[in-house]
N, C-alpha and C positions, 0 to 999 in steps of 0.2 A: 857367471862364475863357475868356476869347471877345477879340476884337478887334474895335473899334468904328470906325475909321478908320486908314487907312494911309496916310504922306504921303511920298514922295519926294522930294529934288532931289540934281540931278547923278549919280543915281545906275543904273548903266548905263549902258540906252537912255536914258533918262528926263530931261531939260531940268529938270521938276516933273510932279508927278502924285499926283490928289487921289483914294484909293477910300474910298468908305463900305463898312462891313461890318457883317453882325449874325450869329448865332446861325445854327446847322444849317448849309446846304450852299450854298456860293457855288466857282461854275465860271466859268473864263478860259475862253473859245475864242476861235481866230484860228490863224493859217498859222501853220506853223514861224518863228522869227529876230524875231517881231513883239513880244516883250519879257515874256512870259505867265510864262514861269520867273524872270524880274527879281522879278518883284511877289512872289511863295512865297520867291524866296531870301531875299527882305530879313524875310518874317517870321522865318525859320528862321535869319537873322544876329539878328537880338534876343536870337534863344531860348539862341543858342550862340558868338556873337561870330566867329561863323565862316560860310564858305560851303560848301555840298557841291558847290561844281562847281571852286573855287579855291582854292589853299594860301593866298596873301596878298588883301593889299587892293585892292591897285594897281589888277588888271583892275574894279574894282566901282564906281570913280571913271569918269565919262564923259568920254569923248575932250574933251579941250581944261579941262576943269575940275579947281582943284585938291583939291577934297573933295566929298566927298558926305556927304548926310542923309537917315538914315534915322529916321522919326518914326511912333510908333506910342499911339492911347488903347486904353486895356486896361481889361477890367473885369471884376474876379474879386469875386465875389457882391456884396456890397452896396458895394465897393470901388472906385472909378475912380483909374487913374495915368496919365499921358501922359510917355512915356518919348522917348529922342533920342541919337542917336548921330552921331557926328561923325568921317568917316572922314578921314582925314591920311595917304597913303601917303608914308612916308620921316620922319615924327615919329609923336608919340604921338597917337592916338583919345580922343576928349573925351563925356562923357555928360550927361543931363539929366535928374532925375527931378523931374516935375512942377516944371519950368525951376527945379531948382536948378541950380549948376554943382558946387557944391562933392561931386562923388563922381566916380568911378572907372568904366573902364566895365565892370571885372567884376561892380559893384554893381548892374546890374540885371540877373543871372543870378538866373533863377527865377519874374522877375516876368512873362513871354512864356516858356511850355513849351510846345514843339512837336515833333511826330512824323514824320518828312518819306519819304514813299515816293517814288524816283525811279530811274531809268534805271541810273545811279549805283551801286545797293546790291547789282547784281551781284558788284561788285568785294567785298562784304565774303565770300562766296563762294570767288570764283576769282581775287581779289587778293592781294596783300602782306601780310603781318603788320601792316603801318601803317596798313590799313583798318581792321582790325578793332579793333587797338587805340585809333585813332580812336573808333569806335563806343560803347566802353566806356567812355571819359575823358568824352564828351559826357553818356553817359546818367546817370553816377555824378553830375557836374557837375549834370545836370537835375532827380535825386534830393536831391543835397545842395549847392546854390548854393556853398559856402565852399569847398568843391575846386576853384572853380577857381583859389582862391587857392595850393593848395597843389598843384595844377598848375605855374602859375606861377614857383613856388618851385624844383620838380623841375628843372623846366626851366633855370634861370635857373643853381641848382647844376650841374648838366651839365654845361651851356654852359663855365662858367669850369675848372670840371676837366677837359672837353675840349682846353681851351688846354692848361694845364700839361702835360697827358700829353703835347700835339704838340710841343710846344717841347722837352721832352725825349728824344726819339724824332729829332727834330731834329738836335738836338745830338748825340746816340750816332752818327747813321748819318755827320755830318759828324768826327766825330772832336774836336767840343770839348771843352772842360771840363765833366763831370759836373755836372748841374744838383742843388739842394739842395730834394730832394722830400719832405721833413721837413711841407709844409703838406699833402701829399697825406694825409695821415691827418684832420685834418680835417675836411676837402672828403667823405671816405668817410664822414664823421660823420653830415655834414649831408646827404648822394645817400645814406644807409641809411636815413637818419631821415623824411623826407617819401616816400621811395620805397617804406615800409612801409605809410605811411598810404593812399598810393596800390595798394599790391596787396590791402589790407587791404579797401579800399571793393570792388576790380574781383572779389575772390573773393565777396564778397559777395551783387555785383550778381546772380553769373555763378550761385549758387545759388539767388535768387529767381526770375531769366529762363529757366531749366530746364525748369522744371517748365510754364510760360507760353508758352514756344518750341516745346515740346513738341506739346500742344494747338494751338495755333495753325494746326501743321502741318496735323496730323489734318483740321481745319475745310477749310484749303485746297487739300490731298490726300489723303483719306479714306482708308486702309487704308496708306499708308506711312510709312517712317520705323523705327522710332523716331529723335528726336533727342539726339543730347548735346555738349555743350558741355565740355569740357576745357580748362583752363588749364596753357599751359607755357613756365614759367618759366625764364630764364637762371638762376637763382640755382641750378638743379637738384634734385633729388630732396628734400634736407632743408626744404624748403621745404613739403614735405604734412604734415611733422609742426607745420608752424608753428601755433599755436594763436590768438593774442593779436597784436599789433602790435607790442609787446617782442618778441615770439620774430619775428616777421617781420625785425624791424629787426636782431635777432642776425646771425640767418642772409643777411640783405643784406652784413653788414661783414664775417662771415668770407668770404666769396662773392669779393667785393674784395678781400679780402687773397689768396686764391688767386689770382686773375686779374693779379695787380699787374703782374709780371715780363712778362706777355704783354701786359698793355694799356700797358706802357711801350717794348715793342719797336715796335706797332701806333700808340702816338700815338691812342688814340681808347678810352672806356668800354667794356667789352663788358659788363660785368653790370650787370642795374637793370629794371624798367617796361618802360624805353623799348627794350629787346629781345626783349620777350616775345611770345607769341604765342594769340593762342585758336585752337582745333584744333578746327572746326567737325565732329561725323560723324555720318553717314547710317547707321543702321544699325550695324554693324559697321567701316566703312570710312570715310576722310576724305571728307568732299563737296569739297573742291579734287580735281579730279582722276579723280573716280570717278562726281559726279551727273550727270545727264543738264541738259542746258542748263531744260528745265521744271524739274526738282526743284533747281538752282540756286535757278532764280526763287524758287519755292516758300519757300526755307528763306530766304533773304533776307527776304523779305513774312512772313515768321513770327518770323523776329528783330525786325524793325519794329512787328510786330502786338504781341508779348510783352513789349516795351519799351512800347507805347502803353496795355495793361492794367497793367504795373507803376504809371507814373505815376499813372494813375487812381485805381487800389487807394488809393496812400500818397499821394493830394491831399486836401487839407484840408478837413474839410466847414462848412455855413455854412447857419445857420437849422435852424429845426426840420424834421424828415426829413430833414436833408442841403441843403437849400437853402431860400431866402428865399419861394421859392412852396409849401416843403413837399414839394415832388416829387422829394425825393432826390437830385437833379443834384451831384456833388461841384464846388465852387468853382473847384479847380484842377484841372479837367479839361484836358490839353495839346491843344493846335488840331493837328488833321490835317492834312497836306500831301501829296495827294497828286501830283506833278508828272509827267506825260503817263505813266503806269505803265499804262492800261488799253489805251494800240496795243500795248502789250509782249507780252499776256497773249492765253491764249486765252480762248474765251467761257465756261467751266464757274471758271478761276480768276478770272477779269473776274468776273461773275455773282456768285462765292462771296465775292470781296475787297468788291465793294461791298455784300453786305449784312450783312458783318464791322462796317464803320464806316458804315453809314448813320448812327447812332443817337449819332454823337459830338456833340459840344456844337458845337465847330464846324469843319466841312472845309473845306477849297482843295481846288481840280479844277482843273487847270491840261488841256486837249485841242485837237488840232489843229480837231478837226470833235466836233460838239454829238454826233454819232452815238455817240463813242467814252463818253460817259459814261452810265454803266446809268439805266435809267428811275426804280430806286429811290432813285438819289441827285439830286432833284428838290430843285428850290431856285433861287435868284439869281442870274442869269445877266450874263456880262459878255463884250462883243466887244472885243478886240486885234487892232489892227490901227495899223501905221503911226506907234505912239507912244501914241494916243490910247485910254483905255479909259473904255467907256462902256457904261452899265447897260442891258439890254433889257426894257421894258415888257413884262410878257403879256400 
């Protein structure tokens, strides 16, 4: 899967802006601020309806305009689609597949899979529990498109049981009338029921990306490590006996009904997904905390890497050997992003990361200076500067 043209307006820096693209390695250069990570974001918002550098829309819309478009042709083996999104901050986002209107914009999850290495993936390291869990929801999401509906669903149950809890918490600490929490049982129905489905994907993931995280490392710093990835759950301990998605979903409702009397003093959920945490470790030891700023990097760039072999693995193939030339190539291979990662790196991980993914179907190079990108990742060059990007002749 490749991307064949990318078209902007309002979006960022961006007034409009027309890139052609083809197959193997296309590189942005240009100074820092000159809009080289605009152009990577917006593939890596197709891929995920989201941005790595902003929780909302708002900043993504350009000063003075009230939406942006982000418009992308796609072409996974013998397949072309031209896809389109319509960013609205303060209403809802609008989509387009091959200028229908009539869908959704999580309907074109799946159709743009991308891997995005940046600046950024420290934090899934030496960040929050909400990096990480971020990371998971996107890759499951990448994995299996219809999660993100039931994403959405998580979410949207939360959201309204969040209320009730506050409004009753509320009420206690002001000394009103006892609120009538009879639909709280419910509400724990339906935040056990999707919230299974969601732990059910993320242990999953988090067993096939092991073994793949693992090796990764190795590649990227030879003699360390071991890695392992541990998931841990609010629901606690009964949760590793969970087998099935029925027993996930068990043990989410008794889990709630424990917590009830606390999360009704607190006015807020404490058990679910949305608490959990993946416990990144180095060795014997957590990497929050104990890696060295290099084997940070490292294990980050290996999460990314093991996430970029998963997709591959489980993308679809197309023609005989694998693709329409017969050369094996899998159809839905995810486009590589990598955004200014190699000023990050020293030259042995620089060196080792680009001959990791020379060989993807097709990379973004986002670098201040042409120098910063390895010799082996040769290909289509583009200058940024000033707004304007434009392709350099050899």
């Amino acid at each position: 899967m490749h991307v064949t043209h990318l078209s902007l307006a309002d979006f960022r820096s961006y007034a409009r802006v027309e890139v052609p693209l083809e197959p193997g390695v296309t590189a942005f250069v240009g100074p820092n601020g000159q809009g080289k990570t605009n152009l990577v974001e917006a593939v890596g918002y197709l891929a995920t309806l989201g941005s790595h550098r902003v929780s909302s829309d708002a900043p993504l819309v350009r000063m003075g305009a009230e939406r942006a478009i982000v418009r992308a042709a796609v072409v996974q083996g013998e397949r072309q689609q031209l896809i389109e999104l319509e960013l609205n901050p303060g209403k809802a986002n609008r989509a387009r597949i091959n200028r229908s209107s009539q869908v959704k914009p999580r309907d074109v999850l799946g159709i743009v899979r991308s891997v995005l290495f940046a600046p950024e993936d420290l934090a899934l390291v030496k960040g929050d529990p909400g990096e990480r869990r971020r990371f998971l929801d996107e890759l499951i999401t990448a994995r299996s498109p219809r999660m993100g509906g039931v994403r959405a669903d998580y979410d949207r149950v939360l959201k309204q049981r969040n209320t009730l809890l506050k409004t009753a918490a509320l009420a206690r600490r002001h000394g009103g009338r006892q609120m009538d929490l009879s639909t709280l049982d419910i509400w724990d129905q339906h935040l056990a029921r999707a919230g299974a489905e969601l732990l059910a994907q993320r242990l999953d993931l988090i067993a096939a990306l092991q073994p793949l995280a693992d090796k990764a490392y190795q590649q990227l710093a030879p003699g360390g490590g071991p890695l392992a990835l541990e998931y841990r759950g609010s629901a606690g301990e009964a949760m590793a006996d969970a087998a099935t998605r029925e027993e996930l979903y068990g043990v989410l409702l008794a889990a709630l009904g424990e917590a009830r009397k606390q999360e009704i003093e607190r006015g807020v959920t404490l058990v679910g997904p949305h608490r959990d945490d993946l416990v990144l470790k180095l060795g014997q030891l957590p990497a929050k905390g104990y890696a060295s700023h290099g084997e940070s990097w490292s294990y980050a760039l290996a999460l990314r890497l093991a996430s970029y072999d998963l997709l591959r693995a489980e993308s679809p193939m197309s023609g005989p050997g694998g693709s329409p030339d017969g050369g094996g190539r899998r159809a839905g291979e995810p486009v590589l992003v990598l955004d200014d990662v190699f000023a990050e790196l020293d030259a042995r991980r620089r060196e080792r990361l680009a001959e990791l993914v020379a060989p993807g179907e097709q990379v973004l190079v986002t670098a201040a200076v042409a120098e910063d990108v390895p010799a082996v990742l040769a290909g289509a060059r583009f200058t940024v500067s000033g707004g304007a990007v434009e392709k350099v002749t050899p």
